[in-house]
C-alpha positions as CSV (number, residue, x, y, z in Angstrom):
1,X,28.3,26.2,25.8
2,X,25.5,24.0,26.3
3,X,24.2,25.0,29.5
4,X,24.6,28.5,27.9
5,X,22.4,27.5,24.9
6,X,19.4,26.1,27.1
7,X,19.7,28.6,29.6
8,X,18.9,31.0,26.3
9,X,16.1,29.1,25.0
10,X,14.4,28.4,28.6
11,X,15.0,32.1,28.9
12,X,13.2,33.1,25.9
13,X,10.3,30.6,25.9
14,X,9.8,32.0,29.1
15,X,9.9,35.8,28.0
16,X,7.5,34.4,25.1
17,X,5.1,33.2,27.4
18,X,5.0,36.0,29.6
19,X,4.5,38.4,26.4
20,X,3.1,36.9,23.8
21,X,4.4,39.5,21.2
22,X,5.0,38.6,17.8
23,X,5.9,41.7,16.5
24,X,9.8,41.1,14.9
25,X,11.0,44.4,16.9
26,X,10.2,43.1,20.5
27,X,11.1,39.3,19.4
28,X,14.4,40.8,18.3
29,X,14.8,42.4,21.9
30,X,13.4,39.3,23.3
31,X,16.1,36.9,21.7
32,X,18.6,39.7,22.9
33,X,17.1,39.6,26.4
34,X,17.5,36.4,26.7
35,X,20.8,36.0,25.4
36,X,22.0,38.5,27.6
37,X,20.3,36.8,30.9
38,X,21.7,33.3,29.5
39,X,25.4,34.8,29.6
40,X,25.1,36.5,32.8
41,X,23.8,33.7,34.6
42,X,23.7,30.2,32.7
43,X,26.4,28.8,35.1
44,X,23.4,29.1,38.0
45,X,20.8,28.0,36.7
46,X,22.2,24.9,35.0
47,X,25.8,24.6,36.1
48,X,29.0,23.0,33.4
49,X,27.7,20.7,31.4
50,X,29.8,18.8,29.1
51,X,27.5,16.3,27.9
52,X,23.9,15.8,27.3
53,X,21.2,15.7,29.8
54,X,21.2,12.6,31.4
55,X,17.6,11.6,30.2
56,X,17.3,8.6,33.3
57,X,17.8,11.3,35.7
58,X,15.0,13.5,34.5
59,X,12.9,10.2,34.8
60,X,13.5,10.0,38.2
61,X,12.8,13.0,38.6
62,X,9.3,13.1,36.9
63,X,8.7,9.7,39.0
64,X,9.8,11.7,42.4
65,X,7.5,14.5,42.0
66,X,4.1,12.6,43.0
67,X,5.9,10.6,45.9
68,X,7.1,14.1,46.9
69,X,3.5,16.1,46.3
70,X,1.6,12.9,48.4
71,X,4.7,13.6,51.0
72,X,3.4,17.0,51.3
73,X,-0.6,16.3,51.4
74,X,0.3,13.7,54.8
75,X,2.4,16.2,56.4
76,X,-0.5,18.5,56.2
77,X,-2.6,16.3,57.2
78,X,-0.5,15.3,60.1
79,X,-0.3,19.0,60.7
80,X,-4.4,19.5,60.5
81,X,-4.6,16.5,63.5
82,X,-1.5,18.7,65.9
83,X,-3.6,21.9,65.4
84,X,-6.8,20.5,66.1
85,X,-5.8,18.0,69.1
86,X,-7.3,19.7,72.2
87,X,-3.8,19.3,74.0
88,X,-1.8,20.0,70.9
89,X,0.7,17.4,70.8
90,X,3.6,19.5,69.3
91,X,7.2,18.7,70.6
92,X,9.7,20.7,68.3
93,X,13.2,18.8,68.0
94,X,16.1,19.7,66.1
95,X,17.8,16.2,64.2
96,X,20.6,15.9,62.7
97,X,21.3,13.2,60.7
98,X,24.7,12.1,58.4
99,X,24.0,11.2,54.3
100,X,25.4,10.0,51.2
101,X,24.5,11.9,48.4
102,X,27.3,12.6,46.3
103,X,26.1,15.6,44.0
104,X,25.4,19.6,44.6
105,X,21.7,18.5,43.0
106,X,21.3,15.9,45.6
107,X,21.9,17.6,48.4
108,X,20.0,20.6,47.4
109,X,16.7,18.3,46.2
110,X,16.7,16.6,49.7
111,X,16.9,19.9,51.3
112,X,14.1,21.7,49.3
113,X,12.1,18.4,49.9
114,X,12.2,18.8,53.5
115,X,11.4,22.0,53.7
116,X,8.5,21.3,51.2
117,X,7.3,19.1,53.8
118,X,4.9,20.4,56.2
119,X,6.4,20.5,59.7
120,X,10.1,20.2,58.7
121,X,12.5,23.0,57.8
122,X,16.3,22.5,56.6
123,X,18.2,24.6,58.8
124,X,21.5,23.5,57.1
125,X,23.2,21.5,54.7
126,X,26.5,20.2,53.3
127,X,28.7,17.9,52.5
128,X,28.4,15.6,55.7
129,X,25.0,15.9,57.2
130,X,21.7,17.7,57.3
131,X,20.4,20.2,60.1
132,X,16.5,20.0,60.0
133,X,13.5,21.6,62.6
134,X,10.6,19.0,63.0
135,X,7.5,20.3,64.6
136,X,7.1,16.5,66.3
137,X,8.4,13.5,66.8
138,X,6.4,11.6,64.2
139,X,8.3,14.3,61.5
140,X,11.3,13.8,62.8
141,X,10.4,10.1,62.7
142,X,9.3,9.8,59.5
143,X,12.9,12.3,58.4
144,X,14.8,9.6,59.8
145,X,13.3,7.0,58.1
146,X,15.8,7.7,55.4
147,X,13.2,7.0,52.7
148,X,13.3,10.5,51.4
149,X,16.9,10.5,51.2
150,X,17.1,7.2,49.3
151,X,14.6,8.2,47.0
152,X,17.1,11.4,46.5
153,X,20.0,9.0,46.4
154,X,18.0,7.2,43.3
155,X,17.9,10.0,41.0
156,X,21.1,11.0,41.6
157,X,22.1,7.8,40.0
158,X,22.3,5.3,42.9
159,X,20.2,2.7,44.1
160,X,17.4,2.9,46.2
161,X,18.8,1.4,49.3
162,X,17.6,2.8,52.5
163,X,20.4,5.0,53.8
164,X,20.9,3.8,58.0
165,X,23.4,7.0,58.9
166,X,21.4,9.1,61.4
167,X,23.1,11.3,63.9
């Protein structure tokens, strides 16, 4: 019921934002829009919940971001210095590499974040291990680090200990 309830409300501020109508007939229809999207599709966009928010995690979170967004500004730099080296230093690779996260969120964060990254796509995911494309070895370097993945690891509720698993 509680996913359901914020998935209505993020559904209508949304809507609200989008239209900015105040007459009561279209924020009648707006309400019911929303409602509508929220029972259709609340279990997608914020899964069972059967507490609260877990109000650390969304700290993590909010601390992530800029570590994530200065992440992305090095990759592109790095990528700026392959494209404009006269012989082009790229050397694609393919790495695999084993982790620990525990939750559906954590496995899907570290995913996205790669991919974010300039010069590294996640080809797959799951359970056991990641499948990622790095344009070069520093990428694939840098992926293997593990520092992404313990940062990931962190907001998921564990500690920041550099994860040593690579495959």
């Amino acid at each position: 019921m509680l996913s359901f309830l914020l998935t209505a409300i993020l559904m209508f501020v949304f809507w609200f934002s989008l239209s900015g109508q105040t007459i009561p007939l279209l924020l009648i229809l707006g309400v019911i829009s929303s409602l509508l999207v929220a029972y259709w599709s609340h279990d997608l966009l914020i899964g069972k919940m059967e507490k609260g928010p877990d109000i650390g995690r969304i700290f993590r979170m909010i601390k992530y971001i800029p570590w994530l967004a200065w992440q992305i500004v090095l990759s592109n730099l790095h990528l700026i210095y392959l494209v404009l080296h006269p012989k082009m230093p790229i050397e694609p690779t393919i790495v695999r590499f084993k982790h620990d996260l525990k939750t559906d969120m954590g496995i899907t964060l570290l995913a996205n974040s790669i991919t974010l990254t300039p010069g590294t796509i996640t080809i797959d995911a799951d359970r056991n291990e990641y499948i990622v494309h790095a344009v070069s070895s520093k990428t694939a370097q840098d992926l293997l680090s593990g520092d992404m993945q313990a940062r990931v690891k962190e907001i998921e509720g564990g500690t920041k200990e550099m994860s040593k698993q690579h495959g």
